[in-house]
Chimera marker file (.cmm) of the C-alpha trace (Angstrom):
<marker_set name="trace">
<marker id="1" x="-2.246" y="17.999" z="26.186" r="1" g="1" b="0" radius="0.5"/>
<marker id="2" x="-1.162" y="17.013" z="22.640" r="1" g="1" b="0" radius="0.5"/>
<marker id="3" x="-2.328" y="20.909" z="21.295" r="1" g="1" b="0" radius="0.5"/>
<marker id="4" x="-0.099" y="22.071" z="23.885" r="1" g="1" b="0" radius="0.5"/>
<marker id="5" x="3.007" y="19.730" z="22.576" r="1" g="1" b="0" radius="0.5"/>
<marker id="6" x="2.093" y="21.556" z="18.955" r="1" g="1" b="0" radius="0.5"/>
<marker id="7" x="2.558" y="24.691" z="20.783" r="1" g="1" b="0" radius="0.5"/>
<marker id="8" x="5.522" y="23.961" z="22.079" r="1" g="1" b="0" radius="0.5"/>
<marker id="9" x="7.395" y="22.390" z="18.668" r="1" g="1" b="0" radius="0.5"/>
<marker id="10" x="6.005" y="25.740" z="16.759" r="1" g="1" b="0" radius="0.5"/>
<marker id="11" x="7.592" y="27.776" z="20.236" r="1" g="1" b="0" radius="0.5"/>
<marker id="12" x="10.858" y="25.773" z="19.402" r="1" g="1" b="0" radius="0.5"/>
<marker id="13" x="10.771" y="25.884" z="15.774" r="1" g="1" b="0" radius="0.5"/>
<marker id="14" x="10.099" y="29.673" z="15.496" r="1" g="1" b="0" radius="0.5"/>
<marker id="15" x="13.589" y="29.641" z="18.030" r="1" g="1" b="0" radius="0.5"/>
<marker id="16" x="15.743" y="27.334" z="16.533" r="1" g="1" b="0" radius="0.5"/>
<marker id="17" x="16.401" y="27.700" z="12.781" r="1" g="1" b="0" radius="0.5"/>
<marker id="18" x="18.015" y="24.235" z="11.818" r="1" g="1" b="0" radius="0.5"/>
<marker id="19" x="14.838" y="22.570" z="13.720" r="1" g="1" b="0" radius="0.5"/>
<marker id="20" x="12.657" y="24.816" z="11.425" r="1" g="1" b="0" radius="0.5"/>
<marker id="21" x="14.651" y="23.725" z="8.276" r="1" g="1" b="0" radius="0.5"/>
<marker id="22" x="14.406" y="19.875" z="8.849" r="1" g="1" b="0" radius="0.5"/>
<marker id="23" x="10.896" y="20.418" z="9.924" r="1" g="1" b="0" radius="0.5"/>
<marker id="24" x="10.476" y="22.480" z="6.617" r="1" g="1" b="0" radius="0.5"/>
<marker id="25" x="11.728" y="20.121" z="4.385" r="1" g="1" b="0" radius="0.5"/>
<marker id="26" x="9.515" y="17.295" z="5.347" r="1" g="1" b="0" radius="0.5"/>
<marker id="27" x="6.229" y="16.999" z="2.802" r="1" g="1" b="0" radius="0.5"/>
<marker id="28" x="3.468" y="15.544" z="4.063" r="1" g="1" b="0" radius="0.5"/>
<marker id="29" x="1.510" y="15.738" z="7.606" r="1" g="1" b="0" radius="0.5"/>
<marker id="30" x="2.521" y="12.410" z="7.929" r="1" g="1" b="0" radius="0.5"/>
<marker id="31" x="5.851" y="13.028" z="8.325" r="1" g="1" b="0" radius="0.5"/>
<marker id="32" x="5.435" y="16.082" z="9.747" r="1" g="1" b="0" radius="0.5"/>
<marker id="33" x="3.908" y="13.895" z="12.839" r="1" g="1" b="0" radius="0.5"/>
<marker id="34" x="6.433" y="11.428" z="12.668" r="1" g="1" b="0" radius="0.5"/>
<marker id="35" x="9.627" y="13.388" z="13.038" r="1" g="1" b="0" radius="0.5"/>
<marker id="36" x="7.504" y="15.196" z="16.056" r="1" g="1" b="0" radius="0.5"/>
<marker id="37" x="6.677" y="11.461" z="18.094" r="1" g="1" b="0" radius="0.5"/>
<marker id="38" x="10.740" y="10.947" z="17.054" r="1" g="1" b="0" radius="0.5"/>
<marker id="39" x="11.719" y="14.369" z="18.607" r="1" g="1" b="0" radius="0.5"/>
<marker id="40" x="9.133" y="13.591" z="21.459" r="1" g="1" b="0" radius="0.5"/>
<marker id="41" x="6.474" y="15.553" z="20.722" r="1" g="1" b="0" radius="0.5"/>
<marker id="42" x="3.023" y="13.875" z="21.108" r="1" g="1" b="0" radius="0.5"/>
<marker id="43" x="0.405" y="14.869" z="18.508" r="1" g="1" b="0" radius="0.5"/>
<marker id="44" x="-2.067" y="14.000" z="15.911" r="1" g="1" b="0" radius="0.5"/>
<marker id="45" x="-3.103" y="15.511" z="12.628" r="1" g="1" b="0" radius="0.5"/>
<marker id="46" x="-6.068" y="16.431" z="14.195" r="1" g="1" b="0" radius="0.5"/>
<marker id="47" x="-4.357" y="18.525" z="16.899" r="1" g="1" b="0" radius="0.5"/>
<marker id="48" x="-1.892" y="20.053" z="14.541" r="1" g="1" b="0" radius="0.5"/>
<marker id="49" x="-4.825" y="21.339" z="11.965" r="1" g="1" b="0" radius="0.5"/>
<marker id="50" x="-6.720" y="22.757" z="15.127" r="1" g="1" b="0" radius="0.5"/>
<marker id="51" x="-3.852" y="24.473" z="16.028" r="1" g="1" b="0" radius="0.5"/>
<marker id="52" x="-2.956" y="26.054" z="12.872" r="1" g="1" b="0" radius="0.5"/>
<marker id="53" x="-6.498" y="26.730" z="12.270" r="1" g="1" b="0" radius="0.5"/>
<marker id="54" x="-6.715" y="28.897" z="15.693" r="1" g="1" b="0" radius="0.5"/>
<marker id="55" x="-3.713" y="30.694" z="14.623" r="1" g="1" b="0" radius="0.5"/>
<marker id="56" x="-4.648" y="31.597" z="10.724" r="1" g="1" b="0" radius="0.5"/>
<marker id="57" x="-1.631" y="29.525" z="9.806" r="1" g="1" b="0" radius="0.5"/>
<marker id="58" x="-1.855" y="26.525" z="6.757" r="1" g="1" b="0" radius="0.5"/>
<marker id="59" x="0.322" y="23.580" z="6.632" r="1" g="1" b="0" radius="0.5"/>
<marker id="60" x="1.499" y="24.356" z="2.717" r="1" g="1" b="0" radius="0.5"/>
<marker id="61" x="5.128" y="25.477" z="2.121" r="1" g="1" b="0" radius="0.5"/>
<marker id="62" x="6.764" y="27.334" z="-0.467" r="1" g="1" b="0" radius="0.5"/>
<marker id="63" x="10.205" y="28.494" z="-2.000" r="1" g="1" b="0" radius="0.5"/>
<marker id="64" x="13.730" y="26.800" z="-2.256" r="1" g="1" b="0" radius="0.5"/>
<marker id="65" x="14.441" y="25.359" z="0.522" r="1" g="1" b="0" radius="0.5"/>
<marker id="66" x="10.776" y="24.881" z="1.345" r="1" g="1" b="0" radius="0.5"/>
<marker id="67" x="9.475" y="26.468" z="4.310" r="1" g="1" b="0" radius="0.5"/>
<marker id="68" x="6.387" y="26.916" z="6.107" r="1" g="1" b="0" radius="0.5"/>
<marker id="69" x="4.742" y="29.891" z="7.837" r="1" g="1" b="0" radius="0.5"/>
<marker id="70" x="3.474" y="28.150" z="10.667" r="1" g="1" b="0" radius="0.5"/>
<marker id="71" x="6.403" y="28.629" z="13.227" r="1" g="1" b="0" radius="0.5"/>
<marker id="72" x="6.056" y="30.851" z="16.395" r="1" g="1" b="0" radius="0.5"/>
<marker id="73" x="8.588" y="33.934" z="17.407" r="1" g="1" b="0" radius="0.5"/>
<link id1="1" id2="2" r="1" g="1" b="0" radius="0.2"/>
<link id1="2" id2="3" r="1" g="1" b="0" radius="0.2"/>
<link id1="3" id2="4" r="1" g="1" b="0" radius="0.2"/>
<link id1="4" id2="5" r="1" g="1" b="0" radius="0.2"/>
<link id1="5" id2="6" r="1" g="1" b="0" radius="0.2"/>
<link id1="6" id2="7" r="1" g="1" b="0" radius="0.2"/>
<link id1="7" id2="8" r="1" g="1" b="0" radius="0.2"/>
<link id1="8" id2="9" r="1" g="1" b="0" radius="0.2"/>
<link id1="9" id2="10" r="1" g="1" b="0" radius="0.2"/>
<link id1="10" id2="11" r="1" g="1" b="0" radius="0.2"/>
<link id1="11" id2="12" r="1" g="1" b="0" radius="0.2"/>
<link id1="12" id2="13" r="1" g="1" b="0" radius="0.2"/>
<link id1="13" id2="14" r="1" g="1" b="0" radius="0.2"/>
<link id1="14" id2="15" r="1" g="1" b="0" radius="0.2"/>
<link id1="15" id2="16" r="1" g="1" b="0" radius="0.2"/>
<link id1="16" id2="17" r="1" g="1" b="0" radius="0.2"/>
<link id1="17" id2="18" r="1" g="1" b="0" radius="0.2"/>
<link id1="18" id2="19" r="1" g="1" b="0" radius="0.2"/>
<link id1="19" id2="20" r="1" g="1" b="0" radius="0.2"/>
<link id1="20" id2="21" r="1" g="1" b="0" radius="0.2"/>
<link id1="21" id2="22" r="1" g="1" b="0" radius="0.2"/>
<link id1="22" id2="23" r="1" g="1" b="0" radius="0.2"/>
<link id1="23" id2="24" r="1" g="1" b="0" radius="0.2"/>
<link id1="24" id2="25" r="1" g="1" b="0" radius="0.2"/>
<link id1="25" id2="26" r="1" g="1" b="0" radius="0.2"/>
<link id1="26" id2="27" r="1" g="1" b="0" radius="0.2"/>
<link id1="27" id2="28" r="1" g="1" b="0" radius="0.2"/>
<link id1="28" id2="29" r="1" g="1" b="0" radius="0.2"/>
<link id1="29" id2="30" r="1" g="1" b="0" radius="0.2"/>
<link id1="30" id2="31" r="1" g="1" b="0" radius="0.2"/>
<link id1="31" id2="32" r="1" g="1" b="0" radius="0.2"/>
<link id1="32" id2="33" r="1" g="1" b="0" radius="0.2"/>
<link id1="33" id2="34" r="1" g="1" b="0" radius="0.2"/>
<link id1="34" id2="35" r="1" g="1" b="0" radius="0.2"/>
<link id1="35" id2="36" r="1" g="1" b="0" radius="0.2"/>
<link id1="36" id2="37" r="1" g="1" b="0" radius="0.2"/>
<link id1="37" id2="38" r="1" g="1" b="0" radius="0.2"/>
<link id1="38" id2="39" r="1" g="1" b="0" radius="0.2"/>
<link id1="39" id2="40" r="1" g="1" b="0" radius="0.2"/>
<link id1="40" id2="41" r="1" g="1" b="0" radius="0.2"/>
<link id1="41" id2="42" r="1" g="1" b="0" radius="0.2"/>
<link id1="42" id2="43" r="1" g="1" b="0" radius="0.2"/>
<link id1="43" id2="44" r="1" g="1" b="0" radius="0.2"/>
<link id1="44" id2="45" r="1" g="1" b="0" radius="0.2"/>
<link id1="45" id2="46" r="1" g="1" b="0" radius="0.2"/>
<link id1="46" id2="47" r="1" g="1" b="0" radius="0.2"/>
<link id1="47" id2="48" r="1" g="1" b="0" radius="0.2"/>
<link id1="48" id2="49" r="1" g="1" b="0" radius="0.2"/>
<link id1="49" id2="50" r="1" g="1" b="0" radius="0.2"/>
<link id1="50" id2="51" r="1" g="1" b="0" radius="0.2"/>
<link id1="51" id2="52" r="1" g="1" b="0" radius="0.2"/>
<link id1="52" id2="53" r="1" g="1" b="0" radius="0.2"/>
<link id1="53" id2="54" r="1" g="1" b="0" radius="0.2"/>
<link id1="54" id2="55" r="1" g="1" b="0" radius="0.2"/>
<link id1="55" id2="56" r="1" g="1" b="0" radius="0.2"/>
<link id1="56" id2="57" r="1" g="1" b="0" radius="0.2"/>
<link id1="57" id2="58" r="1" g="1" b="0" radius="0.2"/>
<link id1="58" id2="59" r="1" g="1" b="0" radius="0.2"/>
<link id1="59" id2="60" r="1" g="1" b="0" radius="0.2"/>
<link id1="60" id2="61" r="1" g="1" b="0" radius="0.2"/>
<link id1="61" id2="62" r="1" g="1" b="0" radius="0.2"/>
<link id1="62" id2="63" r="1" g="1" b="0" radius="0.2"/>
<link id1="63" id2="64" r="1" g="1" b="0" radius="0.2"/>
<link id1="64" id2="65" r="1" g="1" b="0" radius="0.2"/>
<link id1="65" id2="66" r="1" g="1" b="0" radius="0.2"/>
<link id1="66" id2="67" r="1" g="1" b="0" radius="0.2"/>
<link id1="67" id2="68" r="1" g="1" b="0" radius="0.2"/>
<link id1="68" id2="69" r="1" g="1" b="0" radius="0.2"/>
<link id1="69" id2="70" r="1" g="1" b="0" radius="0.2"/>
<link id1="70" id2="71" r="1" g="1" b="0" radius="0.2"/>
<link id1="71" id2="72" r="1" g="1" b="0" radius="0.2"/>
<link id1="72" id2="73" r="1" g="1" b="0" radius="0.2"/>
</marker_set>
């Protein structure tokens, strides 16, 4: 259940650009999580690393605004 819910946030997030950007702009896993439980998505750091694993993706971000290539089209 909580690999689907990072499913669905990277679903949104590859949708929606300004829930990409605030998602973006966080640092740390942490916070990352966090913001999710606040936007009601249930996950842990475990479930979000075996997710991006799966899909070949990696948490770090890059540029100016930061961003991450982790989001799903």
């Amino acid at each position: 259940m909580s690999k689907k819910n990072v499913e669905e946030l990277l679903i949104a997030g590859g949708a929606d650009e300004s829930l990409r950007q605030k998602y973006d702009a966080l640092k740390t896993k942490d916070e990352f999580i966090d913001q999710a439980k606040a936007d009601g998505y249930a996950f842990t750091i475990d479930d979000l690393d075996a997710v991006l694993r799966e899909s070949g993706d990696a948490f770090e971000s890059f540029g100016n605004p930061p961003k991450r290539m982790i989001w799903w089209q």
